[in-house]
KOLSE-167581 format. One record per atom (N, C-alpha, C, O, CB): x, y, z. Coordinates in steps of 0.02 Angstrom, whole numbers, plus 50000, padded with zeros to 5 digits. Glycine has a CB too. Layout:
N
XYZ;...
***
This chain:
176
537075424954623;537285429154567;537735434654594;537575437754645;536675432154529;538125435454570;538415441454554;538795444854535;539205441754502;538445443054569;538945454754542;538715458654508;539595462754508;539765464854564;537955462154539;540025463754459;540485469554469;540165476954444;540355478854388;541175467954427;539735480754478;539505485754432;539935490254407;540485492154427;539035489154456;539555492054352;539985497154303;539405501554255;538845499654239;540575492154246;539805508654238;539475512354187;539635509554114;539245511254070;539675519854193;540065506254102;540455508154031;540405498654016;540315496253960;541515513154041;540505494154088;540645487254091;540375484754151;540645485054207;541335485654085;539775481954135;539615479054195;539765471354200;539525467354160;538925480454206;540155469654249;540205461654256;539615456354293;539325457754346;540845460854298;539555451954267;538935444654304;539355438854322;539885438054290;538265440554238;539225435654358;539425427554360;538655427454401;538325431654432;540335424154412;538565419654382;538035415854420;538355407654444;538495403054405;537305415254362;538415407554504;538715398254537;538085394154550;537525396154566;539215398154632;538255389454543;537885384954579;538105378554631;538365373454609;537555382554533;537955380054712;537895375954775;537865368754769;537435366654807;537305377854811;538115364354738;537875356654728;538405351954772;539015351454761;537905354154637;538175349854806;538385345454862;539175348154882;539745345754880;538355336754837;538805356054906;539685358554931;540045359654902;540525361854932;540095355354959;540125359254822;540235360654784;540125367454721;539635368354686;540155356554786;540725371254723;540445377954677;540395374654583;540895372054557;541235386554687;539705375454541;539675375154498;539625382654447;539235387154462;539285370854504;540025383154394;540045389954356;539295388554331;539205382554324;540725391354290;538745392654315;538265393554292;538275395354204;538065392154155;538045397954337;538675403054210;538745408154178;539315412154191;539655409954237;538245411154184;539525417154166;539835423454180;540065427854124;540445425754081;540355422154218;539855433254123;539855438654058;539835445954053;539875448454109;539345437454023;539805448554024;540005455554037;539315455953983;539075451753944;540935459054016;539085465354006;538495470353973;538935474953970;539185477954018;537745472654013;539105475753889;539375483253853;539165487053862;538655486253829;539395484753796;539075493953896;538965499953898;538955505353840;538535509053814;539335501253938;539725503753831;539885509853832;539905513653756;540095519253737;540525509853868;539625508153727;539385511353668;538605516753669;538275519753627;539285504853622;538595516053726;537775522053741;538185526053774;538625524353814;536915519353799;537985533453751;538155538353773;537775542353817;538055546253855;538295540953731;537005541553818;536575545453872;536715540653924;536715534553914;535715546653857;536885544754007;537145541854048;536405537254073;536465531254081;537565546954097;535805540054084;535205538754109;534995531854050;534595527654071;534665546554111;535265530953980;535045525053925;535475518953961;535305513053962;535315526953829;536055521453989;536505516554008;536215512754086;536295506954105;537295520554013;535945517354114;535635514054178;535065509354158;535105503654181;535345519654231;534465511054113;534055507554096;534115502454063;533655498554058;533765510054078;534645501654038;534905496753990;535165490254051;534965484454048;535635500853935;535665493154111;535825489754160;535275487654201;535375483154242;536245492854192;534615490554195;534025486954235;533915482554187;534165476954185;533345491054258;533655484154160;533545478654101;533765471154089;533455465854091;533805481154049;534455472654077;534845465354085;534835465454115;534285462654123;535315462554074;535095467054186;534945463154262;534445459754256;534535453654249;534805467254325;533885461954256;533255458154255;532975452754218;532565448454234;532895461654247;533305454054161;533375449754103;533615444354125;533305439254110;533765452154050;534395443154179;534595438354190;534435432854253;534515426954269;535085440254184;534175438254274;533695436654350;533215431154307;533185425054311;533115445454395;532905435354270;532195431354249;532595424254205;532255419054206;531535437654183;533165423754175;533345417054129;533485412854199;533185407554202;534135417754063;533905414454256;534385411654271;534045411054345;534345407654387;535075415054254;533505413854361;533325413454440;533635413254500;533485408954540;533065409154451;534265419354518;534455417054565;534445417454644;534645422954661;534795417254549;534315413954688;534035415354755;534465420954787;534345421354847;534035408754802;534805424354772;535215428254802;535745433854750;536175431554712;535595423054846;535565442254759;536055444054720;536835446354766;536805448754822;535715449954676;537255445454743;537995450154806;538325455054738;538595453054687;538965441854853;538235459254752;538675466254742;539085467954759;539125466154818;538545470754751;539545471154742;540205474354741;539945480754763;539425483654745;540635474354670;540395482554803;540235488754848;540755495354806;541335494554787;540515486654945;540445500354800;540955506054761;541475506954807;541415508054868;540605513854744;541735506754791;542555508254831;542795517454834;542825520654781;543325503154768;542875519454873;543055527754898;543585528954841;544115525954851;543465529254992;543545532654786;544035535654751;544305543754762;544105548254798;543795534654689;544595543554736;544895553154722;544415554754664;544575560654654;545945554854687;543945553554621;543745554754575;542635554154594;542285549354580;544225549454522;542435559954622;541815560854669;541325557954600;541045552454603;541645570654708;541285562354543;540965559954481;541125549854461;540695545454465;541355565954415;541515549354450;541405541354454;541215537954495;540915532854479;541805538254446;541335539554565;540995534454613;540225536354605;539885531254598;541285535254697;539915541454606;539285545354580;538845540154532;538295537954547;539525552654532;539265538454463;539115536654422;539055526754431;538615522854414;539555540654378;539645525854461;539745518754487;539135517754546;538755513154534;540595517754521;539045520554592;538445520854637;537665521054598;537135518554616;538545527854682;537785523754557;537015523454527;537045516154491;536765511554520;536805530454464;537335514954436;537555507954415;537235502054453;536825497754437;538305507454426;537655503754517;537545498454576;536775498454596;536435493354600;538025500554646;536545504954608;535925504754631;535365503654597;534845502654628;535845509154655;535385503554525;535005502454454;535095492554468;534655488654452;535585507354361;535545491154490;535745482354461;535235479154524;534835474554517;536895478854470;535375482654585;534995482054665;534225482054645;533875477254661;535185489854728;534005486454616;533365488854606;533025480754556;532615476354566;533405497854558;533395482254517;532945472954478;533145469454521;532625466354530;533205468154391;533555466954564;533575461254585;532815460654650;532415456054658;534405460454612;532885467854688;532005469954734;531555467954703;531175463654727;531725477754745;531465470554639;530775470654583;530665463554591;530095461054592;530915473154490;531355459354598;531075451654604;530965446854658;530815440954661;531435448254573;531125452454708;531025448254769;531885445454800;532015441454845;530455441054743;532245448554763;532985442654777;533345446554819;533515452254802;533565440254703;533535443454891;533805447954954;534525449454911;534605445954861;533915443155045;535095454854928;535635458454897;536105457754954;535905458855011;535475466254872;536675456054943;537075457654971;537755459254943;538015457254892;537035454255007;538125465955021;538615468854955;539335467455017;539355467455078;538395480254917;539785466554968;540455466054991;540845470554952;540855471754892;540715459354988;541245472955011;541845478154978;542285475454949;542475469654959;542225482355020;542535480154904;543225474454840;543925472154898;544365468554874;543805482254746;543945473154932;544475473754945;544205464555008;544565459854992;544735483354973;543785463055054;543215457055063;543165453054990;543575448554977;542355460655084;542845454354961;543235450454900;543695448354877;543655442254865;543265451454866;544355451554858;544955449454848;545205447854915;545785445954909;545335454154811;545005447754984;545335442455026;545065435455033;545315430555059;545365444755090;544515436255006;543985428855016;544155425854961;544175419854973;543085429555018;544275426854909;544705425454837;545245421754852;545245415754864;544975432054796;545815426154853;546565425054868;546885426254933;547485425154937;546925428754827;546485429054998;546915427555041;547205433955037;547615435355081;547305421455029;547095437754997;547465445755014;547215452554995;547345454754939;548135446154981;546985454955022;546385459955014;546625465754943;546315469554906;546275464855102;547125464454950;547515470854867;547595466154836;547895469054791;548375476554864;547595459954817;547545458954742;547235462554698;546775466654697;547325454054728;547805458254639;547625461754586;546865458454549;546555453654573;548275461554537;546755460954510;546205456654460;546425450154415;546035445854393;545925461854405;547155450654405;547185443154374;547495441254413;547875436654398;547445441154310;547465443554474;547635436554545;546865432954563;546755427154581;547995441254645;546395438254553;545815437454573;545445429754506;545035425354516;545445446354572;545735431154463;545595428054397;545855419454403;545595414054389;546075432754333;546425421454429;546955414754423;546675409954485;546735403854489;547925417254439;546365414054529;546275410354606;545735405154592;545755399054599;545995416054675;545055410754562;544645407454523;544435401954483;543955398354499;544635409554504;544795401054429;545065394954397;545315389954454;544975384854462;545665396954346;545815390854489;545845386354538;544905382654579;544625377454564;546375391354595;544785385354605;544245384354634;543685382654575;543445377054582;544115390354677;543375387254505;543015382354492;543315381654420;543525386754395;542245383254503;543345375654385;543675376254316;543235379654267;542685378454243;543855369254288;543775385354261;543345392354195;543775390954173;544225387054188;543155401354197;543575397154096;544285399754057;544235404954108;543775406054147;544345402353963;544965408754097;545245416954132;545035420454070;545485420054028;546255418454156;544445424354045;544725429954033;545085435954026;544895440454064;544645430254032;545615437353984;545925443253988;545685450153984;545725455054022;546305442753950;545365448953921;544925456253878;544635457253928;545075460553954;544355455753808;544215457253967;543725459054030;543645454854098;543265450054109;543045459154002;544155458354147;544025456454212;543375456254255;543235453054306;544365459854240;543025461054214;542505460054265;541945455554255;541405456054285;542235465954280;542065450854209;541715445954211;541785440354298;541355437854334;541975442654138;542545440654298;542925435754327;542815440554414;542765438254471;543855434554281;542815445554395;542605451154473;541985449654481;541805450354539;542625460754469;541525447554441;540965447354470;540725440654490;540195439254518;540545450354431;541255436354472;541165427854483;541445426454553;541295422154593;541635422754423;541995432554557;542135433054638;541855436754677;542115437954731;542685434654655;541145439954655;540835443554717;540515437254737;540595435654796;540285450554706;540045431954690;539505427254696;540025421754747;539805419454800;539145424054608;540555420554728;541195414454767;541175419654843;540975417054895;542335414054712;541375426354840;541545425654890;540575427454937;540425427254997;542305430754897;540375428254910;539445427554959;539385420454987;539205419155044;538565428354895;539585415254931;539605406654939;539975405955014;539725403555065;540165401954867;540735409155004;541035406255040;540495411155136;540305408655189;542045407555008;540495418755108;540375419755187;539785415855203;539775412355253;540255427655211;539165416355154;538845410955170;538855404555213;538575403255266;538825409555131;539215401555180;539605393755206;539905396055271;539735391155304;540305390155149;540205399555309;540575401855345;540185402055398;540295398655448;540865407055326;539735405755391;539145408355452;538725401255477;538555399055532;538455414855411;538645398355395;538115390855403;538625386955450;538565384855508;537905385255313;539065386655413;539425380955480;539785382455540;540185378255562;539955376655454;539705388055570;539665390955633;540305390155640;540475388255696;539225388355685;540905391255582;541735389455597;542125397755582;542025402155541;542095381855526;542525397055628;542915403355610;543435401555593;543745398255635;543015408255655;543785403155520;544355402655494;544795410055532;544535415455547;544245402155406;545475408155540;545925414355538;546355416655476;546815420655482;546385413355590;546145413655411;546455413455367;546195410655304;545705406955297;546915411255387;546625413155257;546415407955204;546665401855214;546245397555202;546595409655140;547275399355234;547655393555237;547365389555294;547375383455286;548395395055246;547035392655362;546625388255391;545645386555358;545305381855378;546705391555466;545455391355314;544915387955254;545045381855228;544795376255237;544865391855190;545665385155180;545825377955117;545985370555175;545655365455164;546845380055050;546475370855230;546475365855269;545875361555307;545915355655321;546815368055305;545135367455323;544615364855335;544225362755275;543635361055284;544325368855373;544435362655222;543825362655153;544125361155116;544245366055081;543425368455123;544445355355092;544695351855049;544485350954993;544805350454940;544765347555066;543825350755005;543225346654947;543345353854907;543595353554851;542155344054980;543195359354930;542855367054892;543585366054867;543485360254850;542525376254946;544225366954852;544725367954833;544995362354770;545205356754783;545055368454893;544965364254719;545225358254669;545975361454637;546305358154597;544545356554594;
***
């Protein structure tokens, strides 16, 4: 599973591992931001987290890591988010792991500043979705869970890529 956190939009995807193969589960966004008490909005984000933990069981959550802004109050607010989504996934026993956006969009596309509908488009390549427009972070959070798969896979098969272009050349099958 995993997680783009957010105060206002939190993003999910859930994959599934089938013979080396990435399967889409799910992927969806939790509205916020129609709650205005900041502390209703965290509980609300345990909640569904947990909620989806408990429909969807998944052996593993990966998070999106807050990224250093100029703006101390949002990362504040984005950090708690994160740590509210962390907390149900403990409650259930499910180990967390977090990657920085920037590890993401290179495990994605091969280039650590992409954009989000590079991140979107790469996606679709790899597993057949629709792209949402209206909300990226559905599709951000389908690339935290892709890119956990891929470091995953990476470590399991004891191979070091120098690239994306030496991946896709070793892994034919993962690439459609």
């Amino acid at each position: 599973m995993g997680i783009d956190p957010g105060t206002n939009i939190l993003g999910y995807g859930l994959i599934h591992n089938k013979d080396k193969k990435i399967e889409l589960i799910t992927m969806s966004v939790i509205k916020l931001n129609k709650l205005n008490d900041p502390y209703l909005k965290l509980k609300t984000i345990f909640e569904e987290v947990l909620g989806i933990i408990e429909q969807y069981k998944p052996d593993e959550l990966a998070i999106e890591a807050p990224f250093f802004g100029k703006n101390v109050q949002s990362m504040l607010k984005l950090g708690r988010a994160q740590g509210v989504a962390i907390a149900a996934a403990l409650y259930k026993s499910i180990p967390v792991f977090e990657y920085s956006p920037r590890k993401i969009k290179q495990a994605i596309t091969g280039k650590g500043s992409a954009s989000k509908e590079q991140v979107a488009l790469m996606l679709a390549r790899i597993i057949p979705i629709n792209v949402v427009t209206e909300y990226y972070d559905a599709t951000d959070a389908l690339g935290v869970a892709v890119c956990h798969y891929f470091q995953k896979s990476t470590l399991s098969d004891k191979k070091a890529y120098s690239g994306w272009e030496s991946f896709v050349s070793n892994n034919p099958e993962r690439i459609k």
